[in-house]
Structure formats: C-alpha cells, structure tokens
C-alpha positions in Angstrom: 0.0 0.0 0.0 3.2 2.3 0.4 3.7 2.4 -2.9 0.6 3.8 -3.8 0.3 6.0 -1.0 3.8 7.7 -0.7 4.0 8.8 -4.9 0.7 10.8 -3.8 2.6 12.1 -1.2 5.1 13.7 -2.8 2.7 14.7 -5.2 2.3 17.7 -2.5 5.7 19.0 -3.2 4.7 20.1 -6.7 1.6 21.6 -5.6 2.4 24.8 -7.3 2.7 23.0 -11.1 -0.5 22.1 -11.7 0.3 20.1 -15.4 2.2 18.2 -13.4 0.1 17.1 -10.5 -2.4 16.3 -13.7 0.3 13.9 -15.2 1.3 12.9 -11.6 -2.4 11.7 -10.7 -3.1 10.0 -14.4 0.3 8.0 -13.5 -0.6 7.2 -10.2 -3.8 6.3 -11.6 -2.6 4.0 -14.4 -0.2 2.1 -11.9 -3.1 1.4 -9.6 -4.6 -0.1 -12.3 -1.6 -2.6 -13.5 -1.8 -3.3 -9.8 -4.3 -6.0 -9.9 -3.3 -8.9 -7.6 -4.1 -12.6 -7.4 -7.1 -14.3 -6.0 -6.0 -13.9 -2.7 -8.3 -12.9 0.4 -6.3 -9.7 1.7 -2.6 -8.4 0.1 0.3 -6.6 1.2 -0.6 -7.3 5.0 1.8 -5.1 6.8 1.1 -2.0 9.2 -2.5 -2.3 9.5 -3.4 -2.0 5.3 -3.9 -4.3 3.4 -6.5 -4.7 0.2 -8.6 -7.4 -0.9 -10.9 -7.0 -4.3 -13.4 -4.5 -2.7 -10.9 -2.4 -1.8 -8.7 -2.2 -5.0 -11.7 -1.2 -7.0 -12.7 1.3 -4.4 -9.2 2.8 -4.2 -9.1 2.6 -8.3 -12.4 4.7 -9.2 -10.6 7.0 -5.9 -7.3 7.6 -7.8 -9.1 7.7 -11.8 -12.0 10.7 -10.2 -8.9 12.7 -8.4 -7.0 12.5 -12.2 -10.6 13.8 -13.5 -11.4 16.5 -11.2 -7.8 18.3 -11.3 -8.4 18.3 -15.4 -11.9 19.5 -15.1 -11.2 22.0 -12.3 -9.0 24.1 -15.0 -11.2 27.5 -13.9 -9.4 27.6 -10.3 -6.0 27.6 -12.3 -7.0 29.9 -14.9 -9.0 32.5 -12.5 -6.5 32.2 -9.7 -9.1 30.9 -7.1 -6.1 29.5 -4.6 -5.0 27.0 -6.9 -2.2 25.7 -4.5 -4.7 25.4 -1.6 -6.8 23.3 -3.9 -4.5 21.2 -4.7 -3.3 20.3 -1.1 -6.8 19.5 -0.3 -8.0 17.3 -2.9 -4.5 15.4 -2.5 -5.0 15.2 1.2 -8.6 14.2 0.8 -7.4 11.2 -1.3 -5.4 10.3 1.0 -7.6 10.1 3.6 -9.6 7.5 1.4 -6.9 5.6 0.0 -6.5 4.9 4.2 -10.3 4.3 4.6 -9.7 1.5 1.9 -7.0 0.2 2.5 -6.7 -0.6 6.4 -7.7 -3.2 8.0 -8.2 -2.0 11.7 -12.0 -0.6 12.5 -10.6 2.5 15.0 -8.4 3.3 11.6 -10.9 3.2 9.3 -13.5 5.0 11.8 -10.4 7.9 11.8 -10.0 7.9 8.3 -13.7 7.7 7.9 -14.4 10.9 9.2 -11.3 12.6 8.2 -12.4 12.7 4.5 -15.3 14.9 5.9 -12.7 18.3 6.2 -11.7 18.4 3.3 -15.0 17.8 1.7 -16.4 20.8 4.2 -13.1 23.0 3.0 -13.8 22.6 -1.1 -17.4 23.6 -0.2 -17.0 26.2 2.0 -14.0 27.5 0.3 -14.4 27.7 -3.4 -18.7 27.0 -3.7 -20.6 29.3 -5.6 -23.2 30.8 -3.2 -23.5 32.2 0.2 -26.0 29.4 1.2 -22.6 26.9 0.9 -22.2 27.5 4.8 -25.4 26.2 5.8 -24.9 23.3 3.1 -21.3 22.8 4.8 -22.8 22.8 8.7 -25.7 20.2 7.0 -23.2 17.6 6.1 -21.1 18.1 9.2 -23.7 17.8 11.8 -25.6 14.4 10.0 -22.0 13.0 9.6 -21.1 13.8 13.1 -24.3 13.4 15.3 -25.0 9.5 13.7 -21.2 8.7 13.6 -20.5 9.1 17.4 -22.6 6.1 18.2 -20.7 4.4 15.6 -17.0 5.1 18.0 -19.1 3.8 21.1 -19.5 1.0 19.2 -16.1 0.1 18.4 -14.6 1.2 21.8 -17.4 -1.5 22.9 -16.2 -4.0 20.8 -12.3 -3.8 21.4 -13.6 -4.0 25.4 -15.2 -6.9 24.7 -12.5 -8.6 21.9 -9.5 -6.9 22.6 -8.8 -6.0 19.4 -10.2 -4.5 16.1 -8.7 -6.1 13.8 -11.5 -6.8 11.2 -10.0 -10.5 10.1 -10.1 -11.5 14.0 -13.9 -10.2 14.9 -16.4 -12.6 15.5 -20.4 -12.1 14.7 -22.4 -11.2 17.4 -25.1 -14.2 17.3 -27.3 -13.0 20.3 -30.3 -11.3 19.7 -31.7 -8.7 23.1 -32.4 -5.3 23.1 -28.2 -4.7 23.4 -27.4 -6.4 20.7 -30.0 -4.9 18.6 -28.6 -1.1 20.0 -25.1 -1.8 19.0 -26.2 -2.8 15.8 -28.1 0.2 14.7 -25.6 2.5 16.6 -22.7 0.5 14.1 -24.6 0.9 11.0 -26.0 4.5 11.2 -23.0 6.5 10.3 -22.9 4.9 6.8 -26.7 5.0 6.6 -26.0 8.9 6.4 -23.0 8.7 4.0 -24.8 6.6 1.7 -27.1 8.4 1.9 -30.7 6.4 2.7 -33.8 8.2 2.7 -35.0 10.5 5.8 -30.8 11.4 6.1 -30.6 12.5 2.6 -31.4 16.3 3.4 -27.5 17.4 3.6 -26.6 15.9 0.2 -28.8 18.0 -2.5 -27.6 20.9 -0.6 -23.9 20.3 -0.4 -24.2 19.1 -4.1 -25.7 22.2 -5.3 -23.4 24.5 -3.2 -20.3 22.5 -4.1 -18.1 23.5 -6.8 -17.2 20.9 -9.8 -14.5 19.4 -7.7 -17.1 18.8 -4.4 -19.8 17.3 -7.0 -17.3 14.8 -8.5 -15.8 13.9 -5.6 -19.0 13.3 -3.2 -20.7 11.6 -6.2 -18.4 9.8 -7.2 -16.4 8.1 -4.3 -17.5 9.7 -0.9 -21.2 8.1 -0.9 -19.6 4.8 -1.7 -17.9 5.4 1.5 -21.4 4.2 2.9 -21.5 1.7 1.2 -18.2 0.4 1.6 -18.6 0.4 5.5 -22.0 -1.0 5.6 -20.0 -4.4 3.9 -17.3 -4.5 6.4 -19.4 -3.9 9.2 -22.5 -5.8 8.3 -20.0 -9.1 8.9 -20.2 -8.8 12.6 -24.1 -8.2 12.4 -25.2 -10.7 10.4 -27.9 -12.5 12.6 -29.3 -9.6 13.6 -29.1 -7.4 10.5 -31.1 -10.2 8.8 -34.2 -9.7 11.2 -34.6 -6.1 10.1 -34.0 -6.8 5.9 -37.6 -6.2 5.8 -37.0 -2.3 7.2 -33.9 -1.1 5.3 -35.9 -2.9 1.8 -39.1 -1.4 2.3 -37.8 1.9 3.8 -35.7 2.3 0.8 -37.5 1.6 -2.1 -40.3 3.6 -0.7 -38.0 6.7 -0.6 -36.8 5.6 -3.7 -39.8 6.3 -5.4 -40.8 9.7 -3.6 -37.2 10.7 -4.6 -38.1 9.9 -8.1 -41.2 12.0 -7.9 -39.2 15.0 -6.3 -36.5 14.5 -9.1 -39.7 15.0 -11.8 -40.1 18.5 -9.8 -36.6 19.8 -10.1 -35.5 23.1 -12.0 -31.9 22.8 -10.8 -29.3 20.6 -12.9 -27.6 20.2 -10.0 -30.0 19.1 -7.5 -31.9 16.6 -10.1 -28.4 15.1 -10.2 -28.0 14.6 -6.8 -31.6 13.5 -6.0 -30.9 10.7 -8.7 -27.9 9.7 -6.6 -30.3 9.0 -3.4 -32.5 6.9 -5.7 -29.3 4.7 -6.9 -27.8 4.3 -3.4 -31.4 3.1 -2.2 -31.1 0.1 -4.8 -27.8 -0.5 -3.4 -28.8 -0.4 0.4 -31.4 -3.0 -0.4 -28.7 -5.1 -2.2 -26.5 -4.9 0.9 -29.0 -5.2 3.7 -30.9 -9.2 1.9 -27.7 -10.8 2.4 -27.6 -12.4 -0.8 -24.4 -13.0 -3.9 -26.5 -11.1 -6.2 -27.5 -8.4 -3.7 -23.6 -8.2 -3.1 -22.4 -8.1 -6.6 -25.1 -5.6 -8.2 -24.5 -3.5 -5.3 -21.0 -3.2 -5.9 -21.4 -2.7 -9.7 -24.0 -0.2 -9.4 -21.9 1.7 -6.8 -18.7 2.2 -9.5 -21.4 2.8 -12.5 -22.6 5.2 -10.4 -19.7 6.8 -9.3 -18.6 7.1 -13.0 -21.7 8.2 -14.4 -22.7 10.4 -12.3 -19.2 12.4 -11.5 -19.3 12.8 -15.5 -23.0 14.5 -14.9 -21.9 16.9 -12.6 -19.3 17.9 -14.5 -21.4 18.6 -18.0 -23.7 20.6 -15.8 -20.7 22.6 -14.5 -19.9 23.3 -18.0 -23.5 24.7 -18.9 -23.1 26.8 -15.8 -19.7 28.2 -16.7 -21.2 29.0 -20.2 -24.8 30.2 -19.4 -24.4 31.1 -15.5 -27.2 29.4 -14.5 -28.2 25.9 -13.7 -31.4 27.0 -14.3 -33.5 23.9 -16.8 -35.5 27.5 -17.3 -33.2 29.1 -18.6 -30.4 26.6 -20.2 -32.4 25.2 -22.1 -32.2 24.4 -26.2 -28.6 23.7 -25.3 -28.7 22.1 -29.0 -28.6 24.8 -30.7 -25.4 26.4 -29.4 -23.9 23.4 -27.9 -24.5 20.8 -30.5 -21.5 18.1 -30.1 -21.9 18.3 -26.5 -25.2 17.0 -26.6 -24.1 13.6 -27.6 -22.1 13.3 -24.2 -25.5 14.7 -23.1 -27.1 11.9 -24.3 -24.6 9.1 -23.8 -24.4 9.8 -19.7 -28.1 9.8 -19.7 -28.5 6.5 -21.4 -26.1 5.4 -18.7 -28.1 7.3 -15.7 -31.4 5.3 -16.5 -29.1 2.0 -16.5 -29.4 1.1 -20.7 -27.0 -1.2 -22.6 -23.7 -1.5 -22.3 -23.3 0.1 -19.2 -22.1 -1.3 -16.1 -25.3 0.1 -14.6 -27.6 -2.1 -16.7 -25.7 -4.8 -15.1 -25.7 -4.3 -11.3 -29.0 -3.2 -11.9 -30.2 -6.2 -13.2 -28.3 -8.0 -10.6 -29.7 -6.1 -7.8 -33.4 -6.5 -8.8 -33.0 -10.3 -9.7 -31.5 -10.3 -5.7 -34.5 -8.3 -4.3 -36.8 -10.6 -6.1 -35.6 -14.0 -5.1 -35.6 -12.3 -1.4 -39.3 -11.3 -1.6 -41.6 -11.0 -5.1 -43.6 -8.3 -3.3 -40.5 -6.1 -4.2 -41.4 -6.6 -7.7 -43.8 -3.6 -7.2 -41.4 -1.1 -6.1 -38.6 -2.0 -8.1 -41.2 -1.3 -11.7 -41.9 1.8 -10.4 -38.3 2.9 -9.4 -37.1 2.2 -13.2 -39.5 3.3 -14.7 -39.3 7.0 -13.1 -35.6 6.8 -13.5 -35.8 6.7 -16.9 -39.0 9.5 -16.7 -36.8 12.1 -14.4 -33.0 11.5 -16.9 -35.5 12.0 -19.5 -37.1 15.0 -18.6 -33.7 16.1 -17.7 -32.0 15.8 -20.9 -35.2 16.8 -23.3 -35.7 19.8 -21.3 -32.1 21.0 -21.5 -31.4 19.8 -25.2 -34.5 20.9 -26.9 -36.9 24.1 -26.4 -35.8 27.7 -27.6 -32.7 28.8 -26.0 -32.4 32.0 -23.9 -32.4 35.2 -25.8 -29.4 37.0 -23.7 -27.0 34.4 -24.7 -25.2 35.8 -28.2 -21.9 33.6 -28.2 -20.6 30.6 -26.6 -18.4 28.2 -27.2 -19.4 24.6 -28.3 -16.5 22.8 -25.7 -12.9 22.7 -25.4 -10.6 19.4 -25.9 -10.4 19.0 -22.5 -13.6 19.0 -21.7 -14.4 16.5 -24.1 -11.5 14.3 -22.8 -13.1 14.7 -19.4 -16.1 13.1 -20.6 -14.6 10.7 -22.7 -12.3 9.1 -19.7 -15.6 9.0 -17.6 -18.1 7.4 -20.7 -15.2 4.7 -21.6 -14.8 2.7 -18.2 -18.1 3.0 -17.9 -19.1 0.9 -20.8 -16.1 -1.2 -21.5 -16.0 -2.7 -17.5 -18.7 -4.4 -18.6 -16.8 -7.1 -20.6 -14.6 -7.9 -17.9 -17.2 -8.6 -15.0 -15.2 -11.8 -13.6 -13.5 -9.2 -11.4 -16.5 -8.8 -9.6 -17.1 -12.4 -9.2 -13.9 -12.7 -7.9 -14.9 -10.3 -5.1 -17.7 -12.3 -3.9 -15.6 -15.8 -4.3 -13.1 -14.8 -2.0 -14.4 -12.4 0.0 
C-alpha cells in the first residue's frame, strides 16, 4: 500500500505545477490499475493495510475521479481561485480514502472515515458558488457527526469486549436482546448517512448544489460509496441480527426511492436533479446490501462504481453549462442544441447510462440487484417497476428539457467545448461501458471475499 500511497505524497511538493500534478495523478492512476493482484483474500498485509478485491476497485475509481477532477477544475487555475490550496486538499482528501480502503483495523478506518469529511467541508466552504454553501457545509457536518459518534461507542465497545479491532479477527455477534439490537443500529447509522438512505438524505442535495465541480465529483463519485463500503465490512459482525430487520432497510428504501423519483420529476436545478438521482441509486444498493444475498452483493458493488462514473461525469457537464450560461437554471439553459451541438451527444450518452441502458455497467448491477430483491421477496417486484420506470422518466425530462426548447435570448456567443472538456467526458463514458466485458472481477470479489 506504500507504494501507492507515498507517490501521492510527494505529489504535495509540486503543488504549485498544476500540469504536473495532472500527469502525476493520471500516472498514479494507471499504476493502480496494472496493480491487480491474485485471487488472494487480503494483500500486502503489513502495518495495519492491506487490500482485498473490494478495496482495489474502491481505491481505483478514488485515484481515476482525483486524475478527473484536477483536469476539469482548470477555472481555479486559470481565474486564480487559490490554486495551491486546492490542490493540497484534494490530495489530502485522497489520501484520507486511500487509508479508509485500505486498512484493516476498524478504530483506523473510523479515523479515516471521518477525516475525508474536512476536506470535503473546506472545497465547499471555500471555493462554492453561493452564500448558502455554509449552511450546506454545517448540513453535512452535523448528519455525519451526530449518527457517527454512536458508531465510536460501538467500536470502543467492541475492542472491550475482543481486545482488538482487527476486522480478520472479529467474530459475529449471534445473540439477539435489546443490546445487541442497539449496537447494531448505533454501528450501522454513520454509513446510513454517507450513503445516503432516505430520511438522512437532506444534507446531500444541498452540499451538491453548493459544491463546486471538484465537491460534486468527488461526493458523487467516491464519498457516498464510502457508505456503502462500510455498511459491507461492518455488516459481517451483524449478520444475525441485520437479517431480522431486511424487511426495514428494503421497504424503507424503495419507498424513498420512489418519492425521490417523484421530487427529481419537480426539479428546475441541474444540480440538485443530479443529486436527488444519486439517493435513488444508493437506495437500490442499500437493499442489495441489507438481503444478504451473492447477487445483492455483486449488483450492489457494480451499481456503486457505475454510479460513481456516471454520475461524477454528470456533474461535471452541468458545470460546464453553468460556466457558459451562468445558471443551472432547466429555465433558462435550455435548447442547449442549438449552441452546444457536439456536446449533446455526451449529453445523451451519460443519460442512457443514468437510467441503467445497454452496455453500461449500470444495466448490469442493476439487473443484478433487482433479480436479488426478487428471489428475497416477489412483493419487491412492485417497487422496483416503479423505481425504473421513473428513473428513466426524471433523466428523461432532464436531458429533453435542456437539449431541446428555444434557448435563452441574452445568450449571443458561446463556445461549443474545449478538448479538455471533451476528454473529461470521454475518460468517464469509456470505463463505464467497456467494464462491462470484464465482469469476472467482480465475481472474484464475492468468491473470495
């Protein structure tokens, strides 16, 4: 894990070139990625990290977003927002997750855990777009914090009762009493949040729409998989008893699911449509989690990196609109056709992959995850029709009303896109339709996890 961890290190020192720290992070990148190991359970076990299949995909879509955001955050450089301060951040901030991937003591990953919130809270606070970015910023912190302290009573609970925290040594807790069923939802909450679930989703359209580019990608695109993430290491310990409340997180979620969808079809902000869709993905992949089940496991896991690419490459077309038209307005940016022509087929392209269509790796976890939810119970069949089908409604209304309709009459030039921009969206279209022909990584997660 050094070895990954240290070049992004001194990755700091040149914080002041930033074509470098662009080639620096594409390396890094591309290394991590001729990094695959074999089929073994957990590698490079040696000062508390070590990675097993979970964890190198995880760290992967990590490193290839960072490369992504640092080419698509060219305004900071150009406009001379604090572009060395940005680049310290987002460096430190991957290295906080690279740690909450990679180790394998709970206390650790609970430290790391919440360190990736600063960061986050400093991009938001410090280069967001509005004045309402402090109450978005004092949102996140406060969910994160208030549901993540029970999560450290919980540990410092465990290591009285175990003597360590080392997640390879823990064993399940079997019994079922009211204590048991206190430290379970105490353990699990904190990730509930970062996920986010529906009823703790309130700080996430807010910090999305408040964020700038590089908050939107990053949140998207890796920090609600932090939930996700947890939720499978933890969940091991809990298995008895998380099994007696499947019928809760299943029914809790696809019902928000659906009102999300409905609040999605309500939405004039770019922004905050994207984000709402992000609740309605994670929900699938809470119920994925929460049945216990191979398929549940592996469309869960899929859906989270299709996700992660699809919807980090979302939020950064609507960042372009907004640097163009200065508004994220569906009101006012519309007919986006007419001036932006070539960009609408990237338009078009993430959509297809937002409402889970062929080849994308969403189509498959997707698929995956409702095949899971139906073996578990065929009374999910119900909420699961009416979750795709206004997830294809709300991307559609999305992408008709800003393609088509007459555009704004103020707006008498604009450019159509730069290379960069383009290459942006290419690097987050191609993974996520060509990871689809290798899927027997994933099965390897579940074989040997």
């Amino acid at each position: 894990m050094l070895k990954i961890m240290l070049p992004m290190i001194m990755l700091m020192k040149f914080k002041n070139n930033w074509s470098l720290i662009q080639i620096g992070l594409g390396l890094l990148s591309f290394f991590v990625g001729l990094n695959c190991f074999s089929n073994m359970y957990m590698y490079n076990l040696g000062f508390g990290l070590g990675i097993d299949y979970l964890s190198y995909i995880m760290i992967y879509l990590s490193s290839w977003i960072m490369f992504l955001i640092i080419i698509s955050s060219s305004q900071v450089k150009f406009k001379n927002k604090f572009p060395t301060m940005f680049i310290i951040v987002n460096l430190f901030l991957l290295l906080s997750l690279y740690l909450t991937f990679s180790t394998l003591n709970y206390l650790l990953f609970y430290i790391s855990f919440e360190m990736s919130l600063i960061p986050t809270l400093i991009l938001i606070l410090g280069w967001g777009y509005q004045p309402e970015r402090i109450q978005a910023g004092i949102y996140m912190l406060f969910y994160t914090l208030t549901l993540s302290l029970p999560l450290l009573c919980s540990l410092l609970f465990i290591y009285y009762k175990e003597g360590s925290l080392t997640m390879l040594l823990m064993k399940p807790v079997y019994v079922l009493n009211y204590v048991s069923m206190m430290w379970y939802f105490s353990s699990i909450m904190a990730f509930l949040v970062k996920l986010p679930m529906y009823m703790f989703h309130l700080w996430l359209p807010k910090a999305h729409v408040e964020a700038p580019v590089a908050g939107s990608m990053i949140l998207a695109g890796v920090l609600l998989k932090l939930g996700g993430y947890g939720l499978i290491r933890v969940l091991i310990l809990f298995q008895k008893i998380s099994l007696n409340f499947s019928w809760l997180w299943v029914s809790v979620s696809l019902t928000g699911g659906i009102i999300i969808s409905l609040v999605c079809l309500r939405q004039v902000d770019m922004k905050s449509l994207i984000a709402y869709s992000s609740v309605v993905h994670m929900s699938l992949v809470l119920c994925g989690l929460m049945i216990f089940s191979w398929w549940g496991l592996m469309g869960a896991v899929v859906v989270m990196v299709g996700h992660g690419l699809c919807s980090s490459g979302l939020f950064c077309m609507a960042n372009m609109v907004y640097e163009r038209v200065g508004s994220r307005s569906l009101l006012i940016s519309k007919g986006l056709l007419n001036y932006m022509p070539s960009m609408g087929l990237w338009w078009f392209l993430l959509s297809v992959g937002n409402m889970a269509a062929p080849p994308t790796l969403n189509l498959f976890g997707e698929i995956s995850l409702i095949i899971g939810l139906m073996s578990w119970s065929s009374l999910s069949m119900l909420g699961l029709m009416l979750l795709s089908f206004f997830s294809a409604s709300y991307t559609l209304y999305m992408y008709s009303l800003s393609q088509h309709g007459i555009f704004f009459s103020s707006l008498y030039s604009c450019t159509s896109g730069k290379v960069g921009e383009y290459l942006v969206l290419f690097l987050h279209w191609f993974p996520l339709n060509m990871l689809i022909l290798n899927l027997s990584l994933v099965n390897g997660i579940l074989t040997y996890s």
